[in-house]
C-alpha positions as CSV (number, residue, x, y, z in Angstrom):
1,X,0.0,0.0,0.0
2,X,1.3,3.4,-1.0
3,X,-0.3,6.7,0.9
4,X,1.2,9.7,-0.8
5,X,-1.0,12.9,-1.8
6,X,2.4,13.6,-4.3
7,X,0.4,12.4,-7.7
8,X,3.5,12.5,-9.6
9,X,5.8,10.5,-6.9
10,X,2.7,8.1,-6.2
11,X,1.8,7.1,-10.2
12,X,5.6,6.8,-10.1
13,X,6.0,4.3,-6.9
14,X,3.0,2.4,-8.4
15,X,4.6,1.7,-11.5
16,X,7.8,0.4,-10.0
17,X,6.1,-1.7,-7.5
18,X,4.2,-2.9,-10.2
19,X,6.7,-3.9,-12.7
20,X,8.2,-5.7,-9.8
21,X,5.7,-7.9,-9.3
22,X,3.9,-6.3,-6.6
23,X,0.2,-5.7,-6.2
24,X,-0.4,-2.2,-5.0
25,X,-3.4,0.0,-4.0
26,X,-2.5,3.4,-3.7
27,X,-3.7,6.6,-2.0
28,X,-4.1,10.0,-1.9
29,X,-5.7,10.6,0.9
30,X,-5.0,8.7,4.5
31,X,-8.5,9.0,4.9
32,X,-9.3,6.9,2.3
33,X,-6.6,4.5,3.1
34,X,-7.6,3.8,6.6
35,X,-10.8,3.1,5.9
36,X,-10.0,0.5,3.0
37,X,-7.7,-1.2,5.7
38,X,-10.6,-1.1,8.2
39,X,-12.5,-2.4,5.7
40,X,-10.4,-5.7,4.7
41,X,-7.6,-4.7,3.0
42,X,-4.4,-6.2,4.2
43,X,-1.2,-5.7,2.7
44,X,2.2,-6.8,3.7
45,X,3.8,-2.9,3.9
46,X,2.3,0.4,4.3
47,X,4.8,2.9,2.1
48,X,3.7,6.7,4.2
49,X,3.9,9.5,3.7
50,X,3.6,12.5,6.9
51,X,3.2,15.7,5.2
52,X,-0.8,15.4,3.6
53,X,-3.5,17.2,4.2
54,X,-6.9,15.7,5.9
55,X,-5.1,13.3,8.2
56,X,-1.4,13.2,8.3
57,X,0.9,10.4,8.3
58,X,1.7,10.8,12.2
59,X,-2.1,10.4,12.6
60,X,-2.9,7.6,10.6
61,X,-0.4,5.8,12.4
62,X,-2.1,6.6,15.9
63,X,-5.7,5.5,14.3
64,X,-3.4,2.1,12.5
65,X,-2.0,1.3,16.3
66,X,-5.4,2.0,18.3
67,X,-6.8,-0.8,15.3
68,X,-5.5,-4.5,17.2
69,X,-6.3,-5.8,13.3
70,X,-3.9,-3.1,11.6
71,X,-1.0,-3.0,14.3
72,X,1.0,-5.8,13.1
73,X,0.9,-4.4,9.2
74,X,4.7,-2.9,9.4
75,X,4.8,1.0,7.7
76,X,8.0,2.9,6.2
77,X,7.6,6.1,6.5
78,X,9.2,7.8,3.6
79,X,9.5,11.6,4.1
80,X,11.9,14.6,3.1
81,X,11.1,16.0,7.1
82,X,14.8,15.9,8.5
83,X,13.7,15.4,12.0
84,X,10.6,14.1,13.9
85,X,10.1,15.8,16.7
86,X,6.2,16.3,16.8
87,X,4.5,12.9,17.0
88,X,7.7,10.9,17.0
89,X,5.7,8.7,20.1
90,X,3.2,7.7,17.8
91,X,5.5,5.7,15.6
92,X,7.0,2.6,17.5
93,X,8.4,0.2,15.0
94,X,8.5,2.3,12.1
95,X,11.7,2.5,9.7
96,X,12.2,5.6,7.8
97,X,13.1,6.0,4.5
98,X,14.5,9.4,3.8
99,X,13.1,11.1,0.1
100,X,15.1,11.8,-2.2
101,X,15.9,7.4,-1.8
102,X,17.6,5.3,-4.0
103,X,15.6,3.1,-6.2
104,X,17.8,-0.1,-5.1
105,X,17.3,0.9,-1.4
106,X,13.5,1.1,-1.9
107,X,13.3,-2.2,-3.8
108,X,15.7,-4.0,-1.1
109,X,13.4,-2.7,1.6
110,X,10.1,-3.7,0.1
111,X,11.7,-7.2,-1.3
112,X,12.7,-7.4,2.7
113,X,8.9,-7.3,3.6
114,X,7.5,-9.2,1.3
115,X,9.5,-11.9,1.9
116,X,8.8,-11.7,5.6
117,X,5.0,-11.4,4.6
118,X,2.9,-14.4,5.7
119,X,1.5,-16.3,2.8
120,X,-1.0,-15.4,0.9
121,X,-0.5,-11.8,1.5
């Protein structure tokens, strides 16, 4: 799952993730995103961004963690923000992936979780 309001970098991460292999549903809006996960949708990463309007990415991570269903779904944070000082608490658990990223490192990190994914997911 990608959540990035950037329409440009998100068509871009869904094409790569997709010529990879990769199933991907992708949003604009965490909003939107949350409420596809509390409606059944489970995938094996969460790709987030912070900076969005409507809900940022520090709070869809609260609403993800206060979910028992949604907690164990790991989420990269990917973000130009150089430090995280307002809701840092709110994300236990939670690499970081630093924009601008190298493709490779993206790939390794996502080929890291789906591997680690349970089957069938």
């Amino acid at each position: 799952m990608i959540i990035e309001d950037d329409d440009d970098l998100r068509d871009t991460l869904v094409e790569i993730m997709s010529a990879q292999g990769y199933e991907v549903a992708a949003f604009a809006d965490a909003r939107a995103a949350l409420a596809e996960l509390e409606g059944g949708l489970t995938p094996f990463l969460i790709l987030l961004d912070l900076m969005m309007p409507t809900m940022s990415g520090w709070e869809f991570r609260a609403a993800q963690l206060e979910n028992p269903r949604l907690t164990s779904i790991p989420v990269v944070v990917v973000t130009a923000a150089s430090t995280f000082v307002d809701g840092a608490p709110t994300l236990p658990d939670t690499e970081i992936l630093r924009k601008p990223f190298e493709l490779d490192t993206l790939l390794a990190l996502v080929g890291r979780h789906a591997a680690a994914a349970p089957p069938g997911l």
